[in-house]
C-alpha positions in Angstrom: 76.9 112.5 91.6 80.3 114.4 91.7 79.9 118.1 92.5 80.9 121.5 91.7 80.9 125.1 92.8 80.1 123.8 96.1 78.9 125.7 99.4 79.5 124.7 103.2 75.8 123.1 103.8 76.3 120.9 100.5 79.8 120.2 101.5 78.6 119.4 105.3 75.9 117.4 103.6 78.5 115.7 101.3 80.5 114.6 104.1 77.7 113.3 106.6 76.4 111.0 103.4 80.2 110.2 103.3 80.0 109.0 106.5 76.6 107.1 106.4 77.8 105.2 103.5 81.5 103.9 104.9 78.9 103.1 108.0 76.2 101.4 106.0 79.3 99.1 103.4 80.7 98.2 107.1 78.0 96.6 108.6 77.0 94.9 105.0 80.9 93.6 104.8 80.5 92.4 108.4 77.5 91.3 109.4 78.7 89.1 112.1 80.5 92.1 113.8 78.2 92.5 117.0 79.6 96.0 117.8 77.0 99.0 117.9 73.8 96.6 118.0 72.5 98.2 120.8 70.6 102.0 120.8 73.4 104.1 122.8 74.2 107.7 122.7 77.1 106.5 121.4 76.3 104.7 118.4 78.8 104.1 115.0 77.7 107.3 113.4 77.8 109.5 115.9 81.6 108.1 117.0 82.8 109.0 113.4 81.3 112.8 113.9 82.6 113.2 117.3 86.0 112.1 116.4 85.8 114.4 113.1 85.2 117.2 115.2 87.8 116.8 118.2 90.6 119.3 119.2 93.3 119.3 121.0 91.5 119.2 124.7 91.2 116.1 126.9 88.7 113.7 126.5 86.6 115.3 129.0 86.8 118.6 127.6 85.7 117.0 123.9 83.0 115.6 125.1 81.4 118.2 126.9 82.0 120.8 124.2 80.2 118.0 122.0 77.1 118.0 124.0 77.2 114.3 125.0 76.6 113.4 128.4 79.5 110.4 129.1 82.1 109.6 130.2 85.8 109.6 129.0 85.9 105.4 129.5 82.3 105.0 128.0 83.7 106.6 125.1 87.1 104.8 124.8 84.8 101.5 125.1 82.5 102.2 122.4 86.0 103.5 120.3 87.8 100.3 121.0 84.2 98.3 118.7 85.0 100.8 115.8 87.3 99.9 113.2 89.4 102.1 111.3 88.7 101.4 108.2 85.6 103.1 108.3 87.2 106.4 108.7 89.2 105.6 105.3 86.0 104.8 103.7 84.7 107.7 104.4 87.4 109.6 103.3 87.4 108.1 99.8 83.6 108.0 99.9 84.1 112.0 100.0 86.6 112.4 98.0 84.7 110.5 95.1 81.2 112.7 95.9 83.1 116.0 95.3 85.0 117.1 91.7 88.5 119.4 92.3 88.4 121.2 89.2 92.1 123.0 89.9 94.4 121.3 87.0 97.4 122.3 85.2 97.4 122.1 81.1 94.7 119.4 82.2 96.9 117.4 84.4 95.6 116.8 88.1 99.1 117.5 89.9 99.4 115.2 92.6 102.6 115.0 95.7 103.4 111.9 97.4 105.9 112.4 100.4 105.7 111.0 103.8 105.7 112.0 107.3 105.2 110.1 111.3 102.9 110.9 113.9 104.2 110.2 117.0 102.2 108.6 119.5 102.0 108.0 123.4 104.8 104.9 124.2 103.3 101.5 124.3 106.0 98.7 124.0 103.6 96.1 123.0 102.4 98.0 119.9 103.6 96.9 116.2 104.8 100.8 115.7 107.6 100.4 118.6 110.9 101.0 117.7 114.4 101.5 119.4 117.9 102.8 118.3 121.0 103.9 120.2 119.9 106.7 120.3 117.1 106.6 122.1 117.1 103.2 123.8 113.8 103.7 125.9 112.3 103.2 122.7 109.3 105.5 121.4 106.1 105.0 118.7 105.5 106.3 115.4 103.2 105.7 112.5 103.9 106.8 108.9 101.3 108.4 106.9 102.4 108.2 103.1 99.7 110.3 101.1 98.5 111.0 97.8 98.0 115.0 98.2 96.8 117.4 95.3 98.9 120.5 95.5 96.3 122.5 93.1 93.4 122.0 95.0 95.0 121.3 98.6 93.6 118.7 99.3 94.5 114.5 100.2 93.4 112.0 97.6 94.7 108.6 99.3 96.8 107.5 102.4 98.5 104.5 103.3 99.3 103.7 106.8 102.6 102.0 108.1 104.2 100.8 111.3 107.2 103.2 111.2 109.4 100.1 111.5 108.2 98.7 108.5 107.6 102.0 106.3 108.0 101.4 103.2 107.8 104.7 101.0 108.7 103.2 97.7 106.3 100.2 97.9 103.4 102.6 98.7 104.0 104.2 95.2 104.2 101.4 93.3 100.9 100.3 95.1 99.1 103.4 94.3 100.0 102.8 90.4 99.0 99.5 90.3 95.7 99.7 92.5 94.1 102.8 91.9 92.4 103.5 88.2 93.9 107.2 87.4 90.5 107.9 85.0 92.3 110.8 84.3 95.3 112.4 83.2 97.3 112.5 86.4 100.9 113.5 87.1 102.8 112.7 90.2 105.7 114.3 91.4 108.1 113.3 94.4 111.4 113.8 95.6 114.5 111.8 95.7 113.8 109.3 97.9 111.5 108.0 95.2 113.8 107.7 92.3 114.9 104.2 90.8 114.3 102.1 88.0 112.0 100.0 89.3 109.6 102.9 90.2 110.2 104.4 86.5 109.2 101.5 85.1 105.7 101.3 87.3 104.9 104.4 86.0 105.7 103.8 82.2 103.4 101.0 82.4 100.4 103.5 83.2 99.9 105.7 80.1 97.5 107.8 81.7 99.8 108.7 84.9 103.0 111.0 84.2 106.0 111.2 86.8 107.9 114.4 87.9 110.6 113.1 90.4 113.9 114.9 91.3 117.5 112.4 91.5 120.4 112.2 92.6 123.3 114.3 90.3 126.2 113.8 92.3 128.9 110.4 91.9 125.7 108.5 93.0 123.4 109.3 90.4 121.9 106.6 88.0 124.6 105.9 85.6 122.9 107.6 82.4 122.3 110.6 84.5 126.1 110.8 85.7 127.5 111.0 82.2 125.5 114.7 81.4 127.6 117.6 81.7 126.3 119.9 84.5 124.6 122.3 83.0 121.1 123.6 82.1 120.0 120.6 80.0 116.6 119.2 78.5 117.5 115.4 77.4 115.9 112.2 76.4 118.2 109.4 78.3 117.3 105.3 76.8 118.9 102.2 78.2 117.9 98.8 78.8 118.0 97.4 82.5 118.4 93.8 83.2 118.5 91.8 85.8 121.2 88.9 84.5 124.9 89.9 84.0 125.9 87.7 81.2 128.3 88.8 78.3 125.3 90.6 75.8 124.7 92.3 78.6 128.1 93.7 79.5 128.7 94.1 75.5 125.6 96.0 75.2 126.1 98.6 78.2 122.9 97.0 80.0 122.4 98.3 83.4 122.3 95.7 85.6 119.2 95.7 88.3 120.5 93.3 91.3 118.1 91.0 92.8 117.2 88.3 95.2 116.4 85.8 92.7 116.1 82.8 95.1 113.1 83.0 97.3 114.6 79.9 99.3 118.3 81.6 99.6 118.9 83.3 102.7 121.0 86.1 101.4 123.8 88.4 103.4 122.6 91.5 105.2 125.3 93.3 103.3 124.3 91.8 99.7 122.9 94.6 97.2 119.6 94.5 95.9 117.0 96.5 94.3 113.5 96.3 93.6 112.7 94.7 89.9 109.5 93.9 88.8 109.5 93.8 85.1 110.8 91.1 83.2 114.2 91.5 82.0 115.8 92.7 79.5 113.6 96.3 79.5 113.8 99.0 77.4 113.4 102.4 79.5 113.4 106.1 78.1 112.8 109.7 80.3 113.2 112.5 80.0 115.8 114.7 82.0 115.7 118.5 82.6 117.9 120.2 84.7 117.7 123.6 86.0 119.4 126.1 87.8 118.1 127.3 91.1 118.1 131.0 92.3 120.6 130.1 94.6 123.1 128.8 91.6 122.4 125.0 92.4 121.8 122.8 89.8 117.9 120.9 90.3 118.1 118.0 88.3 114.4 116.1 87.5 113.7 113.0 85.3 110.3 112.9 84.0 107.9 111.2 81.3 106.1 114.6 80.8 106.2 115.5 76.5 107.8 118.2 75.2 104.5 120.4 75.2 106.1 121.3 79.1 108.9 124.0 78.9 111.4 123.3 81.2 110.2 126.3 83.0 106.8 124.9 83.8 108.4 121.7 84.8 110.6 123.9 87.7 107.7 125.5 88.7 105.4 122.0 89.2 108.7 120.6 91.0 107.8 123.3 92.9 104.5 122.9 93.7 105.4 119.6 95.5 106.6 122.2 98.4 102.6 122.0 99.4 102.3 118.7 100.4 105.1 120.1 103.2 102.8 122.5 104.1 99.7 120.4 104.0 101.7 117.9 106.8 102.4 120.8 109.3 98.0 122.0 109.1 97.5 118.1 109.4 99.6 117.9 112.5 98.9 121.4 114.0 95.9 122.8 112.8 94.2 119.7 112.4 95.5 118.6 115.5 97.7 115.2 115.1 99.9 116.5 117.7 96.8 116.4 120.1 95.8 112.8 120.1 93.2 111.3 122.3 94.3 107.5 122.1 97.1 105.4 122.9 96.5 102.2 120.4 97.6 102.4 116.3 94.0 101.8 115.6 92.7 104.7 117.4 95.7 106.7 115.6 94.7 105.8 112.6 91.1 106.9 112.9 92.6 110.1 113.7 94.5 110.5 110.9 92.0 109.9 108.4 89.9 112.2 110.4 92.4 115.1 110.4 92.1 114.4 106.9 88.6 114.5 105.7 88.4 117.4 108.1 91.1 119.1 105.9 89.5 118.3 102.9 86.3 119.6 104.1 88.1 122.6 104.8 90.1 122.9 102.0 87.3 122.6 99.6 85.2 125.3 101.4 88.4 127.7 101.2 88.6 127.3 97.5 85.1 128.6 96.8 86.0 132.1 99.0 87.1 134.9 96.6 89.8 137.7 98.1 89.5 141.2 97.2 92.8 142.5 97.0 92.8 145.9 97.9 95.2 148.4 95.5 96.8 150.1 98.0 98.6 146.9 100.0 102.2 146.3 99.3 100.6 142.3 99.3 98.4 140.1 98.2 96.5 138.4 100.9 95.4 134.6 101.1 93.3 133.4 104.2 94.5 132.7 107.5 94.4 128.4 107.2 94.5 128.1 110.9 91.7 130.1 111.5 89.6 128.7 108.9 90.1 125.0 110.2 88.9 126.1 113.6 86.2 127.7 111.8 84.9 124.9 109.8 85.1 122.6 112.4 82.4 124.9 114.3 80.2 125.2 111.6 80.8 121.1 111.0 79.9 120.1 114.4 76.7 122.7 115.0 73.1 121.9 113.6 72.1 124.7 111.7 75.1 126.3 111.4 74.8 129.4 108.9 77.3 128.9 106.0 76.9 133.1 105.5 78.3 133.5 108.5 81.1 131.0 108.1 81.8 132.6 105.0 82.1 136.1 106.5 84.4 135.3 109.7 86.6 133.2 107.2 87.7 136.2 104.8 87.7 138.7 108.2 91.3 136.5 109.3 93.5 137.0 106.4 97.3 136.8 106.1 99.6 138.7 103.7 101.6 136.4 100.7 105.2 136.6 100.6 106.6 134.5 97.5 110.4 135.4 98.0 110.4 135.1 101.6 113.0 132.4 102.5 114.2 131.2 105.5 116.7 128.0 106.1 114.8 124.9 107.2 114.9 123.7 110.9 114.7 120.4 111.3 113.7 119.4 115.3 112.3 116.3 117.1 108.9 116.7 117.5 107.4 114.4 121.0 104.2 113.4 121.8 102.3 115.4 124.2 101.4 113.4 126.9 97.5 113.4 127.8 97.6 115.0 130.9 99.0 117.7 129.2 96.4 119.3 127.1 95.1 122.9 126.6 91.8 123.8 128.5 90.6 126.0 126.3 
């Protein structure tokens, strides 16, 4: 039973039955797994809490703040028997158990962007890479996410090697595995737009698409020929993937692709993704807007008319908090502070920082601000403090959600909408496990 208007035990109680179940469907699906048969301190359950719970400390450090008397290579053992996939379980298992009400005009507004976690160095892993640049080579993993920008919090997550990422494909995935029960629209940037993904998405009535392109000399060709300007147009073509002379008579776009499974083509040959039959009709929408900074913004979208273009500038907009949500995921929730060295191990801790977000997201929500008259701002709560927070109240037994409630409005922080600042893009590195804070 989904639930609403939720408090921190219920929540806390939401996510341990989360936990029990991906636990409990694990050892159904793999009966023959002989990991975890014995009674330890360490057993499946209590591995999944633990890591839940962890910070940035050393191993050590974690366990003793934990209350578990073992050590650091008892624990990596029993980590190495548990698989990953339980963590993702129990991040969908929570996610299911608990209803985020926050919609607009009764859409569920959902981001999907991507971002890497880099990891400790480890040549033999499939998330190695190298380039000229850095010819020592380095690992990364890339987390590609389904994240609700209403309601802060992550809905689904693929996992990739960052050699084979694969941004697009995890999209057109998404559409074609998940059942969107409700209206749903996703928006995403322009490393998302083609025709291919268009057409995944007008093939799913009940999911809409919000994505910004390219407006420059290599925009899509029906999107080249608009005047720039402040516009709100319905653009129809048909794409194909053959090139013969209806096609050229007709203006078809043509979609090139590697036809022949058994050819081995040219690096150099073009080819896009296509996987609709062809010929195919395809109509969007197109709004473009001017910025505050007199730039031109231009969006396609399958949204109807019922959305100004305002409103579809301000959810474009809106996709600026799944940026935020990746810097608490790495910092707050502590991705930059990982305790293991194989891509399984980071991939429990993703999905960990994760459902830990969510947990804390979803007890944020429920915390009303009073906004005092006399400040010059608004104030929002202090997301850093309320992770550390939660996490306390998560990991002790008979924590008192009153109290967690209080100290979590004490640390507030002041909202500044037109603050702006230009965007500095650095090299983040792994921090080495010897490394790590004491406290």
């Amino acid at each position: 039973m989904k639930i609403v208007n939720t408090t921190p035990e219920v929540l806390k109680h939401q996510i341990k039955e989360a936990i029990a179940k991906a636990v409990a469907d694990y050892r159904t699906d793999y009966p023959n797994d002989t990991g975890f048969t014995r009674k330890c301190t360490l057993n499946m359950e209590t591995m999944v809490n633990l890591l839940l719970s962890m910070q940035g400390g050393s191993l050590k450090k974690e366990l003793y703040d934990a209350g578990i008397d073992v050590t650091a290579s008892a624990f990596v053992q029993q980590r190495n028997k548990l698989s990953w996939t339980v963590f993702e379980d129990a991040f969908e298992h929570f996610n299911t158990n608990c209803n985020d009400v926050n919609k607009y005009k009764g859409y569920r507004v959902l981001a999907i962007d991507g971002t890497t976690v880099n990891m400790a160095r480890n040549p033999k892993s499939d998330s190695f890479m190298q380039n000229d640049s850095n010819p020592k080579g380095y690992n990364q993993l890339h987390v590609n996410p389904l994240y609700d920008v209403l309601n802060k919090t992550y809905t689904h997550c693929i996992i990739q090697p960052q050699p084979k990422m694969d941004e697009v494909g995890c999209l057109a995935f998404y559409l074609s595995w998940y059942d969107f029960k409700e209206k749903t629209l996703i928006v995403a940037d322009r490393a998302y737009q083609s025709y291919n993904t268009f057409a995944h998405f007008l093939e799913h009535p009940n999911v809409d698409f919000l994505i910004r392109v390219k407006q420059d000399r290599t925009a899509m060709r029906e999107i080249e020929k608009l005047p720039m300007m402040e516009l709100d147009v319905d653009v129809s073509f048909t794409i194909t993937t053959t090139q013969t002379k209806v096609d050229k008579e007709n203006g078809h776009i043509l979609v090139q692709t590697r036809k022949n499974e058994d050819k081995v083509y040219s690096s150099k040959t073009r080819a896009g993704r296509w996987d609709f039959p062809s010929p195919y009709p395809m109509k969007f929408r197109v709004v473009r807007v001017l910025l505050d900074t007199g730039e031109y913004e231009t969006l396609a979208t399958s949204l109807p008319r019922s959305f100004t273009p305002a409103e579809i500038k301000d959810l474009y907009f809106k996709r600026w908090g799944v940026e935020s949500a990746f810097k608490e995921l790495k910092y707050w929730a502590g991705l930059v502070n990982l305790h293991g060295k194989k891509d399984d191990f980071v991939k429990q801790e993703i999905f960990s920082a994760m459902l830990m977000m969510n947990f804390c997201n979803r007890i944020v929500n429920e915390i009303i601000i009073k906004q005092k008259q006399e400040n010059i701002y608004e104030y929002k709560i202090n997301m850093k403090m309320a992770v550390y927070l939660c996490r306390q109240f998560f990991r002790t037994e008979n924590a008192d959600e009153k109290k967690l409630i209080k100290d979590i409005a004490k640390y507030l922080e002041p909202i500044r909408p037109d603050r702006r600042d230009t965007r500095k893009v650095k090299a983040k590195y792994f921090v080495g496990f010897v490394y790590r804070v004491s406290a």
